[in-house]
MIFI-108801 format. One record per atom (N, C-alpha, C): x, y, z. Coordinates in Angstrom, 2 decimals, m for minus. Atoms other than C-alpha are relative to their C-alpha. Layout:
residues N
        xx        yy        zz
         X         Y         Z
...
END
This chain:
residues 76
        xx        yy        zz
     m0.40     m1.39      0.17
    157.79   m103.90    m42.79
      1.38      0.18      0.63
     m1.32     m0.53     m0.12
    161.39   m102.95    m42.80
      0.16      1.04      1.48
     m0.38     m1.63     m0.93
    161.25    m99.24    m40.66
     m1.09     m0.10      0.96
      1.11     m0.50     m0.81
    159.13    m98.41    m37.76
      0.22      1.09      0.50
      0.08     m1.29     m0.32
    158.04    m95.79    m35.95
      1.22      0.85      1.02
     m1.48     m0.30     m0.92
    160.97    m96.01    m33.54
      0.92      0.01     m0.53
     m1.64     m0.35      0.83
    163.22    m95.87    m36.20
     m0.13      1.00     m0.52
     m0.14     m1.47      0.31
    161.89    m92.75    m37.31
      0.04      0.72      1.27
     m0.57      0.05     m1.47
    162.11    m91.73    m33.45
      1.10      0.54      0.07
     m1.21      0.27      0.00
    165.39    m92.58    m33.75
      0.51      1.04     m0.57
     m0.48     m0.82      0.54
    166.60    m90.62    m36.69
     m0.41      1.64      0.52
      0.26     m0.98     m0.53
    164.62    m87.63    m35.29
      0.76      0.69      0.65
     m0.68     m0.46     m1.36
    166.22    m87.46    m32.12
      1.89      0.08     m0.74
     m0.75     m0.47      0.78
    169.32    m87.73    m34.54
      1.07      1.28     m0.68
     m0.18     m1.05      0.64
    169.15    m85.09    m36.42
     m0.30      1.18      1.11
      0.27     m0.37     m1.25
    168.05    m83.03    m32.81
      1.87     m0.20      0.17
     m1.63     m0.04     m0.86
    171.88    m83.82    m31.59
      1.02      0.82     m1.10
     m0.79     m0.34      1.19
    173.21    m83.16    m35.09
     m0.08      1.77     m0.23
      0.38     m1.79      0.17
    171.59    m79.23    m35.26
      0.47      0.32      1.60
     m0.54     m0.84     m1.20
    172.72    m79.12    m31.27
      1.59      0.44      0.19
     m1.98     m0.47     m0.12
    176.65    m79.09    m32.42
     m0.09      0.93      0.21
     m0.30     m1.77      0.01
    177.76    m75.75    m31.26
      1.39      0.09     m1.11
     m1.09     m0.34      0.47
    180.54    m76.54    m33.30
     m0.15      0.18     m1.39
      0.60     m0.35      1.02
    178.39    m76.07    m36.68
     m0.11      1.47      0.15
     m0.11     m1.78      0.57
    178.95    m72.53    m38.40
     m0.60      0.09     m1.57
     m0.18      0.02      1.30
    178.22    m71.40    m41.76
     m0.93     m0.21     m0.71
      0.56      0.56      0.98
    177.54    m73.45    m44.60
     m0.66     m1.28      0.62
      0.69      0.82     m0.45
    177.49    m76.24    m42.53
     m0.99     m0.37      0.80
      1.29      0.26     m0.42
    174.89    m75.34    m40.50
     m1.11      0.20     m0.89
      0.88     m0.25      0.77
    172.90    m73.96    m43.08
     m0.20     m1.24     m0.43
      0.38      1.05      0.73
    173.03    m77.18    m44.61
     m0.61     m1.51      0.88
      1.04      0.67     m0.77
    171.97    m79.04    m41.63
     m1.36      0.35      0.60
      1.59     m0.73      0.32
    169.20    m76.71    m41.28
     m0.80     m0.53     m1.16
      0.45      0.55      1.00
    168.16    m77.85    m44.73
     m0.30     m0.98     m0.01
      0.61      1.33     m0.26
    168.00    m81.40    m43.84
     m0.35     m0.01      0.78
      1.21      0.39     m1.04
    166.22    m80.98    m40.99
     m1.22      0.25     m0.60
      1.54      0.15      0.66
    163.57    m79.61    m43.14
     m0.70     m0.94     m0.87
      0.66      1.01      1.16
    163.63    m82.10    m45.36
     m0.20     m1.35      0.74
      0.18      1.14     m1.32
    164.00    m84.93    m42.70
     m1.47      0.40      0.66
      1.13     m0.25     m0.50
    160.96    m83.10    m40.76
     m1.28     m0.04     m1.13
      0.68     m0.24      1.73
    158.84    m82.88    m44.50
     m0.87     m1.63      0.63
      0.56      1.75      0.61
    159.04    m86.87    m44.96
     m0.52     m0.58      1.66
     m0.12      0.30     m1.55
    158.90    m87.46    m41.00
     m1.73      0.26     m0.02
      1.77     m0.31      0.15
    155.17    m85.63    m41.33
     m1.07     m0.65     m0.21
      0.85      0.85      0.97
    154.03    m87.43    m44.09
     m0.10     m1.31      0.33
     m0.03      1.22     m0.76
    155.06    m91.00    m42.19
     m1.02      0.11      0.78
      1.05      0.05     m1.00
    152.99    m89.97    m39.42
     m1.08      0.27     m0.42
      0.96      0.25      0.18
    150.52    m88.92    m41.32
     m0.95     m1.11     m0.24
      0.44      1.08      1.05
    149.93    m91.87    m43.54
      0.22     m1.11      1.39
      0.75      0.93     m1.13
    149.84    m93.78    m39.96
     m1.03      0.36      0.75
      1.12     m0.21     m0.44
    147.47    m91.99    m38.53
     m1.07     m0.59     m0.70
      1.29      0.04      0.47
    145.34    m92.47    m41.38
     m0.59     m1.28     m0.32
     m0.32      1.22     m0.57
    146.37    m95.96    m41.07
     m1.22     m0.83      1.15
      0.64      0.09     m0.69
    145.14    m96.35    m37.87
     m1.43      0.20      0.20
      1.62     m0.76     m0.71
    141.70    m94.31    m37.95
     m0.72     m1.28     m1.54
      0.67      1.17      1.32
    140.89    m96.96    m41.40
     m0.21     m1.11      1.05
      0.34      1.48     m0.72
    141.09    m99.62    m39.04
     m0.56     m0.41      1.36
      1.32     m0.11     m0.99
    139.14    m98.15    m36.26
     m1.33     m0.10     m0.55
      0.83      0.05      1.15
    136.94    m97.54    m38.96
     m0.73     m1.40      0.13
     m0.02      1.24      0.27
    137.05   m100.81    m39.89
     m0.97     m1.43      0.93
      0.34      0.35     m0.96
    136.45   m102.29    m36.90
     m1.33      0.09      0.79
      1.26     m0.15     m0.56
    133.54   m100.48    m35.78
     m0.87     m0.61     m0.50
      0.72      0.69      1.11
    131.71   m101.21    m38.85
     m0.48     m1.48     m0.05
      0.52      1.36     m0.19
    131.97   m104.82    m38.52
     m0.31     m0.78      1.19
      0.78      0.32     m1.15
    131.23   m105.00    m35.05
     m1.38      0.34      0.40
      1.26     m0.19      0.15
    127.83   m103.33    m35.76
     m0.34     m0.21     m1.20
      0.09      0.85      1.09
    127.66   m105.25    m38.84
     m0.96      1.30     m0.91
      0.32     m1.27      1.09
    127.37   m101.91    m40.72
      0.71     m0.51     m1.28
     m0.78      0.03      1.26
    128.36   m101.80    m44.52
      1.34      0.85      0.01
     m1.21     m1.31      0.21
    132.09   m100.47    m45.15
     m0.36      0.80     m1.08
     m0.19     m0.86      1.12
    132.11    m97.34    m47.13
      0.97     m0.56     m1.18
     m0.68      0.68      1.64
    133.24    m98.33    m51.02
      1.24      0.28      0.02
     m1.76     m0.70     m0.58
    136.55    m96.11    m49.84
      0.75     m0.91      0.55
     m0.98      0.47     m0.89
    137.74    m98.32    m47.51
     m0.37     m1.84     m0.04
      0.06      0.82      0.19
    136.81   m101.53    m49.20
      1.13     m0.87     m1.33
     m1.01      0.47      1.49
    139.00   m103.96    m51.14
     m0.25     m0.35     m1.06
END
């Protein structure tokens, strides 16, 4: 995997310095307002889709440590 979570982190804290210019007016803040929302949007959806990540493979885990059946969902 290319990106991690510290590289979204990263850009976060980013775009955080980028909306703290005081020297943004205007259009151009408006328009860094706009990509923060859209930066914060996809930023969401990353973390989501690791969370859900993660809780599959707690999941996972439990299951075959009490040699339960996986649900058909979370089978390959």
């Amino acid at each position: 995997m290319k990106n991690k979570l510290t590289d979204l982190n990263n850009h976060l804290f980013a775009q955080l310095e980028r909306l703290g210019d005081e020297d943004l007016s205007g259009d151009a803040l408006e328009a860094e307002i706009s990509r923060t929302k859209a930066i914060t949007a996809v930023a969401g959806q990353i973390i989501s889709g690791g969370s859900l990540m993660l809780s599959a493979v707690k999941l996972s885990t439990e299951y075959s440590d009490a040699g339960k059946k996986m649900p058909l969902l979370l089978e390959d």
